[in-house]
C-alpha positions as CSV (number, residue, x, y, z in Angstrom):
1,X,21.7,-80.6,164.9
2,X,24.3,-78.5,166.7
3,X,28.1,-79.5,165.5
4,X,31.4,-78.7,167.5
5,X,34.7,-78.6,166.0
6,X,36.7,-79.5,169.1
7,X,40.4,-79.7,168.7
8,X,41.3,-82.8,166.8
9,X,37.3,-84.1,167.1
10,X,34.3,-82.8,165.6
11,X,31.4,-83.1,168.5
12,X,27.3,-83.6,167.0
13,X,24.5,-83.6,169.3
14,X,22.6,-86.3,168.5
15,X,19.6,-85.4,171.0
16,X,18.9,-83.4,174.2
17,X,16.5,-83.1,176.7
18,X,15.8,-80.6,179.7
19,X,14.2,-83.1,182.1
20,X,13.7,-86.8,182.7
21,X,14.0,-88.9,181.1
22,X,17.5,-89.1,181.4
23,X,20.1,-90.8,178.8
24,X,21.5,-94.5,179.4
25,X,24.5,-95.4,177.7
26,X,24.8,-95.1,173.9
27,X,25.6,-98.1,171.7
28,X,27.2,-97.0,168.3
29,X,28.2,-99.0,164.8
30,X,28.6,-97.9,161.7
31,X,27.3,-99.5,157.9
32,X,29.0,-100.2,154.9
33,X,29.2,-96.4,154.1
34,X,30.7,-95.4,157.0
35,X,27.0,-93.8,158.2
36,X,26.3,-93.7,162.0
37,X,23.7,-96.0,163.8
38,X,23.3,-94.8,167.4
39,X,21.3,-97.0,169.7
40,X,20.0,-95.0,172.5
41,X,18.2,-96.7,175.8
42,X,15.8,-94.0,178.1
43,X,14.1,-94.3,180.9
44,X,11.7,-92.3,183.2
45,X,12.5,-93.9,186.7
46,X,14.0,-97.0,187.5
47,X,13.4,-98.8,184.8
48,X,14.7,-98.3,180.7
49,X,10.8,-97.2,178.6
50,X,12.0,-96.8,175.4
51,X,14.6,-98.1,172.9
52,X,15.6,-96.1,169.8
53,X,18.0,-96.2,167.1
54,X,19.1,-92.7,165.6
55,X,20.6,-92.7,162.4
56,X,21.6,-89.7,160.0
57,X,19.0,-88.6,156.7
58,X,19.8,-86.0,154.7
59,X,22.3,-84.5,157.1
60,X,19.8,-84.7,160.3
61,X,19.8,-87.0,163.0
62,X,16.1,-89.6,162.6
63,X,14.9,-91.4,165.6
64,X,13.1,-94.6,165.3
65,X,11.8,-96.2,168.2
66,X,11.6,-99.6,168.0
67,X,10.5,-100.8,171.8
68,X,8.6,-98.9,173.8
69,X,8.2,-101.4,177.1
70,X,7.9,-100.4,180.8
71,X,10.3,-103.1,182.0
72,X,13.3,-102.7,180.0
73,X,16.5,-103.7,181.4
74,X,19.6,-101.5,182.1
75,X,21.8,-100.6,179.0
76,X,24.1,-103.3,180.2
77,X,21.8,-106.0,178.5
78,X,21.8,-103.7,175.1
79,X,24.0,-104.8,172.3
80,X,23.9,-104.2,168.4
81,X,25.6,-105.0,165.5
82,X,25.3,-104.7,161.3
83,X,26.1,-107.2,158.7
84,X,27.5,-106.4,154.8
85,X,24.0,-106.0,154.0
86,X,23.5,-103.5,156.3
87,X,20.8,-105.1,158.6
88,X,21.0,-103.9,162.3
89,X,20.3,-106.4,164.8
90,X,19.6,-105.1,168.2
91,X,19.9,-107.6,171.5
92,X,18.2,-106.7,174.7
93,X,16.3,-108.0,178.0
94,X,12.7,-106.9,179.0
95,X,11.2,-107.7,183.1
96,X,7.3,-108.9,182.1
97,X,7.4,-111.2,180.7
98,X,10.9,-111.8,181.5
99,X,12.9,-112.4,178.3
100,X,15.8,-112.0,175.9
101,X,15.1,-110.2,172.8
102,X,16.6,-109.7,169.5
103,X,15.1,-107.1,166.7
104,X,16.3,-106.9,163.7
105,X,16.1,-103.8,161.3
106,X,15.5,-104.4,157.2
107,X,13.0,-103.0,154.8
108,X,10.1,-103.7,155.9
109,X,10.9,-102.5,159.2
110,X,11.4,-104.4,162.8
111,X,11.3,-108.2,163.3
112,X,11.6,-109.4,166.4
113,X,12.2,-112.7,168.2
114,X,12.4,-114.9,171.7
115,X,15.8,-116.2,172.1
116,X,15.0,-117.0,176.0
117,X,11.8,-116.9,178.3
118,X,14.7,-115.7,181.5
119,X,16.5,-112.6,182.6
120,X,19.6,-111.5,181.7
121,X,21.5,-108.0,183.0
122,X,24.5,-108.7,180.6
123,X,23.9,-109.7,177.3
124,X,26.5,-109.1,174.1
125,X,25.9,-109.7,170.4
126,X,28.3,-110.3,167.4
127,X,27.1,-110.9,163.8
128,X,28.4,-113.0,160.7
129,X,28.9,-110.6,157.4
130,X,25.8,-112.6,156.0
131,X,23.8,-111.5,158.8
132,X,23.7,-114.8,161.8
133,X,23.6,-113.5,164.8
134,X,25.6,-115.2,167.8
135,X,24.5,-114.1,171.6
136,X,26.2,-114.5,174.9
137,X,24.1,-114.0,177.9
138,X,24.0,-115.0,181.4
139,X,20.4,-116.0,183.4
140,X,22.9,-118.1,185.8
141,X,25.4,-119.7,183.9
142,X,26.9,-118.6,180.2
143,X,24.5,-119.7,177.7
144,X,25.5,-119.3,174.2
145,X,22.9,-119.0,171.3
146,X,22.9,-118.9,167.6
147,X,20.3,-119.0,164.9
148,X,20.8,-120.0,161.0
149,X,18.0,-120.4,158.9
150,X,15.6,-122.0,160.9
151,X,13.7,-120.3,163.2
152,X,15.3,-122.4,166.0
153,X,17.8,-120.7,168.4
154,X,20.6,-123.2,169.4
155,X,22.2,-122.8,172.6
156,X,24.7,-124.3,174.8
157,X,26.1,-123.9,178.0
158,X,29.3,-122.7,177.8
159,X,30.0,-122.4,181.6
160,X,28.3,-122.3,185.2
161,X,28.3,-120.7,188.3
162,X,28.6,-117.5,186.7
163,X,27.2,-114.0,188.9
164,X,24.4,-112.6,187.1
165,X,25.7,-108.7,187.2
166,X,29.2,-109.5,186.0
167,X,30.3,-108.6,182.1
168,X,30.8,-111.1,179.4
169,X,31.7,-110.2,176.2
170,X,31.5,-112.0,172.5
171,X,33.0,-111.8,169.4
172,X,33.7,-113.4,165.9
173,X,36.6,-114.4,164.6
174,X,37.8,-114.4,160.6
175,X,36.3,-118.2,160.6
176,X,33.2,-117.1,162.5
177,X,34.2,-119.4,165.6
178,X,32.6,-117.5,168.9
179,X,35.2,-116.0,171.5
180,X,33.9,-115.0,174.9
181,X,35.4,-113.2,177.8
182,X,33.0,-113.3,181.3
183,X,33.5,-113.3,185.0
184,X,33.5,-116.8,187.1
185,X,32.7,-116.5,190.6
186,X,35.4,-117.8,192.8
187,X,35.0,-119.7,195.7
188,X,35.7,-116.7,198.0
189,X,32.3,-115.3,196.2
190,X,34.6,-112.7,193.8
191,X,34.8,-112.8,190.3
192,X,37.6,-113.9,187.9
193,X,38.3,-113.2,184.1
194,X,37.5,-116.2,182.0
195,X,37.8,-116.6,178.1
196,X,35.9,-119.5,176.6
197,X,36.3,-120.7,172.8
198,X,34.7,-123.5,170.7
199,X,37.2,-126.0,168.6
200,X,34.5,-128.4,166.7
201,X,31.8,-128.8,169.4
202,X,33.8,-128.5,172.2
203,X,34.1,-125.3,174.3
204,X,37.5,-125.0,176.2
205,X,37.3,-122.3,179.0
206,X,40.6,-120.7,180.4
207,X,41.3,-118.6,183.7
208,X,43.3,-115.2,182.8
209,X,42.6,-113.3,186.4
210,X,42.5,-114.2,189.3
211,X,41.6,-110.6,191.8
212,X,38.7,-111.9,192.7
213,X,36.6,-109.0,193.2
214,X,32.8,-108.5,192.3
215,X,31.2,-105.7,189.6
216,X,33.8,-106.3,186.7
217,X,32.8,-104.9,183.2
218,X,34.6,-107.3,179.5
219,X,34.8,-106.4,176.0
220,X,36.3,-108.1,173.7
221,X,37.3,-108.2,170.2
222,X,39.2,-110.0,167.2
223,X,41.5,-108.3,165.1
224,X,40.8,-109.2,161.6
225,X,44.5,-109.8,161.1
226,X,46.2,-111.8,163.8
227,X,42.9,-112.9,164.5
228,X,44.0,-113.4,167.9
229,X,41.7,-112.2,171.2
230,X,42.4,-108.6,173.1
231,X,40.0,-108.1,176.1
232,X,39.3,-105.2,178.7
233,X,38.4,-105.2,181.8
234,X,37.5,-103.2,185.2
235,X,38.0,-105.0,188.4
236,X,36.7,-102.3,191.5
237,X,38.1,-99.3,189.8
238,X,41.0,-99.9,187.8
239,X,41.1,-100.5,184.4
240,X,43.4,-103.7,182.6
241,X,44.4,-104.9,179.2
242,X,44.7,-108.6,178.4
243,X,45.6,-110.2,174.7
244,X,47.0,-113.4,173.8
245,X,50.1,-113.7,171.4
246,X,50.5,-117.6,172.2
247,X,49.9,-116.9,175.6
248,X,47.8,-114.4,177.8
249,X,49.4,-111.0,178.7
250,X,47.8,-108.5,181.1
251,X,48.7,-104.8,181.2
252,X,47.5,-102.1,184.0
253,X,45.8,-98.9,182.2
254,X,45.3,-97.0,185.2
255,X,41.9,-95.7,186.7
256,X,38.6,-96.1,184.7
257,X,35.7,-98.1,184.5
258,X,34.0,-99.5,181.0
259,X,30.1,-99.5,180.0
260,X,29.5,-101.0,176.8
261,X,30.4,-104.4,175.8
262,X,31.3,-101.9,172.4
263,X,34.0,-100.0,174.6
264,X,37.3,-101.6,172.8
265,X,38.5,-101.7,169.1
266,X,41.3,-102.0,166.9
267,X,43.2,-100.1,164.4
268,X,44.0,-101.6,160.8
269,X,47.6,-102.0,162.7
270,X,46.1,-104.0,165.7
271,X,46.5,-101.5,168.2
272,X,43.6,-100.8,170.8
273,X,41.4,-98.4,171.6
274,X,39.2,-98.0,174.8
275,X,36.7,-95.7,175.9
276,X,36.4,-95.3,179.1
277,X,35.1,-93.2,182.3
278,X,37.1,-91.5,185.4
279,X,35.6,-88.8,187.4
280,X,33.3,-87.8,184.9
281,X,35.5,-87.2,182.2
282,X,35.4,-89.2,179.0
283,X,38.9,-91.1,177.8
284,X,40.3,-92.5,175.1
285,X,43.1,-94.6,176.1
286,X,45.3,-96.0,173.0
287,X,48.4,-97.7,172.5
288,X,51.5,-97.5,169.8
289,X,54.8,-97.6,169.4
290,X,56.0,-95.9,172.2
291,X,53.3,-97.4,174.7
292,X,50.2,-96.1,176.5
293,X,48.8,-92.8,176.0
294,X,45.0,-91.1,177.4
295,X,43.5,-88.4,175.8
296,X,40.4,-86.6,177.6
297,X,37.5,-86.0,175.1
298,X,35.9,-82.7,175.0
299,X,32.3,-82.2,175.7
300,X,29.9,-79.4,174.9
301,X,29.3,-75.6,176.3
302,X,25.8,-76.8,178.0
303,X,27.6,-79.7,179.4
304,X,30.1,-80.5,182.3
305,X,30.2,-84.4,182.9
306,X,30.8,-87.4,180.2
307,X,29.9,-91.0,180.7
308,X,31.6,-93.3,178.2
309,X,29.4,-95.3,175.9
310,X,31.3,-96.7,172.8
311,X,33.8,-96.6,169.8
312,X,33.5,-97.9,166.6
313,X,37.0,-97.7,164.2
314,X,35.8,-97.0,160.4
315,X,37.9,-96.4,157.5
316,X,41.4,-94.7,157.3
317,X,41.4,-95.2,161.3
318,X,38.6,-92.6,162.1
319,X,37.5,-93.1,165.5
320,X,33.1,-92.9,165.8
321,X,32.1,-92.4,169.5
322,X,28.4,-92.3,171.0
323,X,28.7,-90.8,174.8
324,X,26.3,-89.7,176.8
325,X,26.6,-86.4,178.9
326,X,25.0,-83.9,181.1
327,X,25.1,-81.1,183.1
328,X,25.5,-80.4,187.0
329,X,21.7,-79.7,187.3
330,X,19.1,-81.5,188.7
331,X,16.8,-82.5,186.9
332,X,20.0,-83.3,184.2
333,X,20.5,-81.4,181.3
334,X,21.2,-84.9,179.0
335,X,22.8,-85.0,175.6
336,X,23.5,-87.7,173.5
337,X,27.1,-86.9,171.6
338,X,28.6,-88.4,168.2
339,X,32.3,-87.6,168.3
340,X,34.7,-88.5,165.3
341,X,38.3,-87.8,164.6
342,X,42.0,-88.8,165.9
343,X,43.5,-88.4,168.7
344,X,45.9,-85.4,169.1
345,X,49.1,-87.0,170.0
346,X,48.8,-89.9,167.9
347,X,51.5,-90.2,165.8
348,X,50.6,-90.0,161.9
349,X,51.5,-92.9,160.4
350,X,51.0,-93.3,156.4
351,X,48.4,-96.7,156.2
352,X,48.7,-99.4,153.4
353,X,45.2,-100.4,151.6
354,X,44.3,-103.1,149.3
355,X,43.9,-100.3,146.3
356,X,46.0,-100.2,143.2
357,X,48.1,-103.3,141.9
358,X,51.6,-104.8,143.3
359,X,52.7,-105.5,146.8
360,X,52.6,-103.3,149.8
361,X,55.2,-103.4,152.3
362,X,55.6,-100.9,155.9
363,X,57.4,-101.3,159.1
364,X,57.0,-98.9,162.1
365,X,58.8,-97.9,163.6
366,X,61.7,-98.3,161.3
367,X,64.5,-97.8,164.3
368,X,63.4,-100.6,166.5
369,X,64.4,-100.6,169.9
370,X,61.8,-103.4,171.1
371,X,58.9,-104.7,169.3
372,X,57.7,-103.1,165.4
373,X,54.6,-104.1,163.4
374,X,55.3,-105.1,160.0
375,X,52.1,-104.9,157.5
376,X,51.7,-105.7,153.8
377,X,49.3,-105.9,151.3
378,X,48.8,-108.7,148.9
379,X,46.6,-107.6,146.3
380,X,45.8,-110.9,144.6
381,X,46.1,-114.8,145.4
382,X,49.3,-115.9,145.4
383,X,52.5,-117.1,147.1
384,X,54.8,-114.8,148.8
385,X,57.5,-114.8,151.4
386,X,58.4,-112.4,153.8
387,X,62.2,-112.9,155.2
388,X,64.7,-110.7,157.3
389,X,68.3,-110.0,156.2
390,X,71.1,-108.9,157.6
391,X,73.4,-106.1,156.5
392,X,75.3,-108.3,154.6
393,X,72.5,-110.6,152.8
394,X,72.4,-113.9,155.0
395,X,68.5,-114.6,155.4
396,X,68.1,-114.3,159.8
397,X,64.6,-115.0,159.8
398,X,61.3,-116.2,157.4
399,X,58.3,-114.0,158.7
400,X,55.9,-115.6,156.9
401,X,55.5,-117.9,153.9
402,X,52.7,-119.4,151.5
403,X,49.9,-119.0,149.1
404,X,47.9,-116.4,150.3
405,X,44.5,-114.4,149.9
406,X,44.5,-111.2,149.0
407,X,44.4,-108.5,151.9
408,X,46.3,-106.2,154.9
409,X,48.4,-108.6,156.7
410,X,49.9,-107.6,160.0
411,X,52.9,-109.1,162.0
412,X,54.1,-108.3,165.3
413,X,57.6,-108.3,164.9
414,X,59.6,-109.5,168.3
415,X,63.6,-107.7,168.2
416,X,64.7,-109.0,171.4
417,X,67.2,-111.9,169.8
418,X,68.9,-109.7,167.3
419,X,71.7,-107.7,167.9
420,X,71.9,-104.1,167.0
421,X,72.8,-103.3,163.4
422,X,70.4,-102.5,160.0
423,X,68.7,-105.3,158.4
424,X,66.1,-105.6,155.4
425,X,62.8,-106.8,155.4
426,X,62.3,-108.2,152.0
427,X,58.4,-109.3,150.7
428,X,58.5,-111.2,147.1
429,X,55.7,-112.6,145.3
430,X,55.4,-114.6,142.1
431,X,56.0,-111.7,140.0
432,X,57.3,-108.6,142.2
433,X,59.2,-108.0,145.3
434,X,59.3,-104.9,148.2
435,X,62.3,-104.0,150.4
436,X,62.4,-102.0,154.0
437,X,65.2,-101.1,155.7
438,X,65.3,-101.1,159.4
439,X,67.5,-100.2,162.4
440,X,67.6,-102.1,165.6
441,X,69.4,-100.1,168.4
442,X,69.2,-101.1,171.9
């Protein structure tokens, strides 16, 4: 294993090779112990032969290859994800026979299973903590599949006259209800951005974007928090931001183009990361305080060009990327990286964990000249209130109020109807309250 220290990221080569086959786009999660899992598709012509999932013994990167099939589908149908027990479950599509397939990964080794007898160039995974997998994939219309106990796979069609080779995108949220983002084709034969969610047994599907243009790519993700939906997307070749706060907001991020269903994440403050692609050079584009910021991520000596693959956002904020990249030869010098660190010109900002006894309180920034994001820590079941005073004690606002679990709770905190001047943010529980003091200047 070769190892770069880069700047602010440390750069592994996972795996290399000096002629076909080349790399496909990495898929990349991490376990309870913050270790690695790095799904890797290749292929010899135009089809993906083999599927394997690299993780790290003993210091070394291990390759275990799990499917070894001549009609494999393009690394958009590849997906994976880990429960609390550590279980990898790996979603993909095969040609002959055609079918959607989900392996799973415990101690005895690989089980696999049938979820559908169809074909399927997009399909996306996300997994309960006690291992249920949930699927979203799209033959013709969005089907949506989930299997408990039973052997049976449940599915329902969440929507129709959706274009095969468009993204869709699922995730979980904090009650395990499914969230979906996916492209509709319009009547003009383009593609808009749809986001579909189930209340009881009834799906309710929602129109965000309306460009309609073909070839989008959608990721999606819940923070654990707010617990409220933040997708990406790439219509032709620009890249745009969409999250909901009540109602949708879309932001434009500039050039790029996505390749993993894996490609956004969160911070433990709800702000997003995506990894993304523009004239083969890697980004990471993030967001905080003071807006939107790109960083270009380096790549090796032996290589020149990087293709995104996907980010995974462990512990403390550490950022875990698996990319792909090569050289300008032909045939491709190909190496598989694993990049962690932080961003350079992110702004260090102290984090609050669950550890220890006694409330938790943080605002940032504390001279607010828009919006802030207010976080605190309960560390046991009970019933708190957070409230904002004024200089001279009158309560302005309650933030939030009630008996609540123990855990990081985040609040995006809206400054637009207060006039300037300093105010307190006080948090009091049963037994113990926190103070802040913050500025609003306009």
């Amino acid at each position: 294993m070769l190892l770069f220290l880069l700047s602010a990221w440390t750069v592994e080569i996972v795996t290399a090779t000096t002629s076909p086959p080349d790399f496909l786009c990495p898929v990349i999660v991490l376990d309870s112990l913050e270790n690695p899992y790095i799904l890797v598709p290749r292929r010899r012509t135009a089809q993906t032969n083999y599927l394997l999932l690299f993780s790290k013994e003993g210091g070394m990167w291990v390759a275990d290859t799990f499917e070894f099939n001549q009609s494999v589908l393009h690394p958009y149908s590849l997906d994976m994800a880990i429960d609390l027990d550590n279980r990898v479950t790996v979603v993909y599509t095969i040609y002959q026979p055609r079918a959607i397939i989900i392996a799973q990964k415990n101690n005895s080794g690989w089980l696999k299973d049938t979820i559908d007898t169809c074909w399927s160039s997009w399909n996306s995974i996300a997994i309960t903590s006690s291992g249920v997998p949930h699927i979203v994939y799209q033959p013709s219309g969005l089907i949506y599949a989930f299997r408990m106990d039973s052997l049976i796979w449940q599915k329902t069609l969440v929507d129709s006259y959706i274009y095969t080779e468009s993204g869709c995108a699922i995730d979980l949220d904090e009650q395990n209800q499914p969230h979906i983002s996916y492209f509709k084709m319009a009547s003009n034969m383009g593609d808009n951005l749809w986001y579909a969610t189930r209340i009881g047994n009834q799906w309710y599907c929602i129109e965000i974007d309306t460009p309609n243009v073909p070839n989008w790519n959608a990721t999606l993700i819940h923070h654990g928090l707010d617990n409220l939906p933040h997708i990406v997307y790439t219509p032709s070749a620009g890249m745009w931001y969409a999250y909901n706060d009540s109602v949708w907001h879309s932001e434009y991020l500039g050039s790029g183009q996505i390749y993993s269903q894996k490609s956004l994440d969160l911070d433990c403050l709800g702000q997003p990361y995506i990894l993304s692609t523009i004239s083969n050079l890697t980004l990471l584009t993030y967001k905080d305080f003071t807006g939107w910021h790109s960083e270009e991520l380096p790549l090796t000596p032996t290589t020149t060009k990087g293709r995104a693959g996907s980010l995974f956002i462990g512990r403390d904020d550490i950022i875990h990327i698996a990319r792909f990249a090569t050289d300008s030869n032909y045939p491709p010098y190909c190496e598989i990286h694993y990049i962690y660190g932080r961003p350079e010109g992110i702004e260090e900002r102290k984090r609050l964990k669950v550890e220890g006894k006694g409330l938790k309180l943080m605002v940032l920034p504390s001279i607010v000249r828009d919006n802030a994001q207010i976080q605190y820590t309960i560390p046991e079941r009970q019933r708190i209130s957070l409230d904002l005073y004024d200089i001279i004690g009158r309560k302005v606002k309650t933030i939030a109020q009630g008996c609540v679990e123990p855990g990081i709770y985040s609040y995006r905190f809206d400054s637009s109807d207060l006039s300037s001047g300093v105010y307190f943010l006080v948090l009091e529980s049963e037994r113990e309250s926190r103070t802040r003091k913050l500025l609003i200047a306009r």
